[in-house]
C-alpha positions, 0 to 999 in steps of 0.5 A, spaced: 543 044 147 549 045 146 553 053 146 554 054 140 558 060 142 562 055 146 563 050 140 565 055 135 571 058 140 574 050 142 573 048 135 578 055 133 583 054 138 583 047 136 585 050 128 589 054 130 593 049 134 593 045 129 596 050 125 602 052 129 604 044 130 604 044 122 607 051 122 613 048 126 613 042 123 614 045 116 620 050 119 624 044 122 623 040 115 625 045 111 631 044 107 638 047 110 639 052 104 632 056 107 634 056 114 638 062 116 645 063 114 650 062 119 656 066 119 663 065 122 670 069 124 676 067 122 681 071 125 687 070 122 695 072 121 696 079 116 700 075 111 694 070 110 689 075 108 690 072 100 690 066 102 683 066 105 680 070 101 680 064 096 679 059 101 672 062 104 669 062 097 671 055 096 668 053 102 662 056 102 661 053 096 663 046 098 659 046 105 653 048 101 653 043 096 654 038 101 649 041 106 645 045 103 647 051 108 649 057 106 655 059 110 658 066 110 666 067 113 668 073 115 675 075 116 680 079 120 688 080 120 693 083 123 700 082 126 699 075 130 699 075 137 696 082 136 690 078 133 691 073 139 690 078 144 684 081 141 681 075 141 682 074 149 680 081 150 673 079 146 672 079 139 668 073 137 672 069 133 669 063 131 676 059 129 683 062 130 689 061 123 695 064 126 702 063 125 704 060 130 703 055 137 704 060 142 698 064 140 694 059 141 697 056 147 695 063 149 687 062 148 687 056 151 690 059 158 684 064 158 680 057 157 677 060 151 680 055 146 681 047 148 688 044 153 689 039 147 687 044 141 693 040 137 691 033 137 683 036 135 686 036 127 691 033 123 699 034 123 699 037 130 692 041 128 697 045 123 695 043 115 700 048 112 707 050 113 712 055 111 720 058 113 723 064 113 727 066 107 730 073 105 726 078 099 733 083 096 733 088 091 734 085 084 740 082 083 742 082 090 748 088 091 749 087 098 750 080 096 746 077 102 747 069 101 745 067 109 744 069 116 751 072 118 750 076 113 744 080 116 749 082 121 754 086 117 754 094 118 753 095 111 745 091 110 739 094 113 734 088 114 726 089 115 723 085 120 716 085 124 716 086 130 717 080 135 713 082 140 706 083 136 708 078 130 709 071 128 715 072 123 718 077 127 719 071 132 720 066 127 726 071 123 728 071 131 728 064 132 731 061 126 737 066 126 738 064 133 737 057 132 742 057 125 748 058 130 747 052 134 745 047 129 752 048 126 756 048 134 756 054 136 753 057 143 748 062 146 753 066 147 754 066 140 747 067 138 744 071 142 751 076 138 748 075 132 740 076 133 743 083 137 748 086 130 742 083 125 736 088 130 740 094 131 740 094 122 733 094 123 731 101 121 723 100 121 720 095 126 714 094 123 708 092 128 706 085 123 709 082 116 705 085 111 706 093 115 715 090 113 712 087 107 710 095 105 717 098 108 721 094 104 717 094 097 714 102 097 717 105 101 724 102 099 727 102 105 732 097 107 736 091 104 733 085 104 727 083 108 726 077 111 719 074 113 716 067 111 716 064 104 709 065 101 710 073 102 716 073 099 713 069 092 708 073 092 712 080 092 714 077 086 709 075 082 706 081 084 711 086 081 717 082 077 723 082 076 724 088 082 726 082 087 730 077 087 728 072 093 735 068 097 734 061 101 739 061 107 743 054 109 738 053 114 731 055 117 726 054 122 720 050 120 714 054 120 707 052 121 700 055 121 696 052 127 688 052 126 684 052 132 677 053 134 674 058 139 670 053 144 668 059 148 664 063 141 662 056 137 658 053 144 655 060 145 653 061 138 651 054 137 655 053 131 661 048 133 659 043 127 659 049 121 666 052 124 669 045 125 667 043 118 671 051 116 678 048 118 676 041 116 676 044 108 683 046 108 686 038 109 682 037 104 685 035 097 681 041 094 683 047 100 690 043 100 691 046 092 688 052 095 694 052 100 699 051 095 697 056 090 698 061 095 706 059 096 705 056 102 707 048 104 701 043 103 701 037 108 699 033 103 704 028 099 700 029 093 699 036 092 706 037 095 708 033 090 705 037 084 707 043 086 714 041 088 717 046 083 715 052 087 718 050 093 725 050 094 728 044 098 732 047 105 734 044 111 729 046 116 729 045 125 723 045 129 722 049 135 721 043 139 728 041 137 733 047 138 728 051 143 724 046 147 718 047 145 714 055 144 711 055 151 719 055 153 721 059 147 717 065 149 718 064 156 726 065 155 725 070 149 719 074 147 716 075 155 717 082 157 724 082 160 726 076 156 732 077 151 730 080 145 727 086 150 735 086 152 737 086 145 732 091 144 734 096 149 742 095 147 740 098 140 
């Protein structure tokens, strides 16, 4: 006669693993919406925080009509190559939206971000664009038409620095290179950049830090820094500031890039890709231009072409042989800005 006991006791473990198995089951079919949220950082340049604020909903929302996940962006900004460098020493950004190539080519030297990030998304993983331009007070008193101009003895301009920030290197670059696009030398060059930063008065660490000297604290004459801070300037407090387009300016684009080394560890790669994604889509290019910076789409360009003043542009690949080489002969410690700054 069997042991009841014994029956009894196979006949609940063989329950309780049926249950476990549907359990199981029940949880990997669950609809995406029940599962845990997934959280990404995007460590970003200072001057994009707006943007982003307006992208992350929008993204939110999209990704989960699409998926049924649920998704939460998170954000952090400050001067580029400060947020850069952050990154490299351990914050877990999921993406990094800077304002420039080299940042990323840093990450990607620590093995933190892939060798050939700028084909892994369209337009050299770049899905916006901006230029430097000049914000003065209303009505221009000092009269500041172009590049040259920053340079007299009576103008103090504000720019960031460009050893922690993006536009402060792209102010450089695009004054600099404004001289050898109409035949003039290094020599000459490097003599304007140095009258332009000894008018410096404040060298801020990051774009929005100079933004603040400028518009608050009232200091200095014009500020230069990119074309969507500017507008933005403007629509926040009117007709204090007028804004001037300089005859040339360099073209300055805003890489993405994911973070391989974070995403892979997390386990999140599809959710981070799909966050750079959205912002090629029509809908996160019409976000991109209402935020005043340059969409990749013709489109959407085409829309917004009031906004965005047509100006002669240079890349840096064109006039400095890419930012690898731009930052080697410039921004490294020792390079020419260290030796204009140091004769300030």
């Amino acid at each position: 006669m069997p042991n009841k006991k014994i029956e009894f006791s196979a006949t609940r473990r063989t329950a309780a693993r049926f249950l476990a198995a549907s359990l199981a089951a029940a949880a990997f079919a669950l609809p995406a919406a029940a599962r845990a949220e997934v959280t990404l950082l995007n460590v970003s340049y200072d001057v994009a925080r707006e943007l982003y604020k307006d992208v992350n909903p929008a993204f939110e929302a999209a990704y989960k009509k699409q998926t049924g996940q649920e998704i939460n962006v998170k954000q952090s900004h400050g001067g580029s190559s400060k947020q850069a460098r952050a990154v490299a020493d351990g914050l877990e950004a999921s993406v990094v939206t800077m304002n420039q190539a080299n940042d990323i080519d840093m990450l990607a030297d620590r093995g933190l971000v892939s060798q050939d990030w700028a084909k892994k998304f369209p337009n050299n993983a770049a899905p916006m664009y901006s230029t430097m331009v000049y914000l003065v007070r209303k009505g221009n008193p000092k009269g500041i038409k172009d590049w040259a101009d920053l340079a007299r003895p009576d103008v103090k301009v504000v720019i960031p620095n460009p050893k922690t920030a993006g536009n402060g290197r792209y102010t450089y670059l695009a004054a600099w290179g404004s001289v050898l696009n109409k035949g003039g030398t290094d020599a000459q060059a490097r003599e304007l950049v140095t009258k332009i930063f000894k008018n410096v008065p404040v060298l801020d660490g990051g774009g929005r830090a100079a933004t603040t000297t400028f518009t608050q604290r009232q200091i200095g004459d014009a500020l230069v820094t990119f074309e969507n801070e500017v507008q933005l300037v403007r629509a926040e407090f009117g007709d204090n500031f007028d804004i001037v387009y300089p005859s040339i300016s360099i073209l300055a684009e805003s890489p993405v890039a994911v973070v391989d080394k974070v995403v892979d560890k997390k386990g999140i790669r599809k959710e981070a890709t799909a966050y750079l994604n959205f912002l090629y889509t029509e809908q996160g290019q019409e976000i991109i231009a209402k935020h005043y910076l340059r969409p990749r789409s013709e489109a959407v360009f085409k829309k917004y072409a009031a906004t965005f003043r047509p100006i002669k542009l240079f890349t840096v690949d064109e006039v400095f042989g890419g930012w690898r080489a731009a930052q080697k002969r410039h921004f490294d410690d020792g390079g020419e800005f260290d030796k204009i700054f140091a004769s300030k």
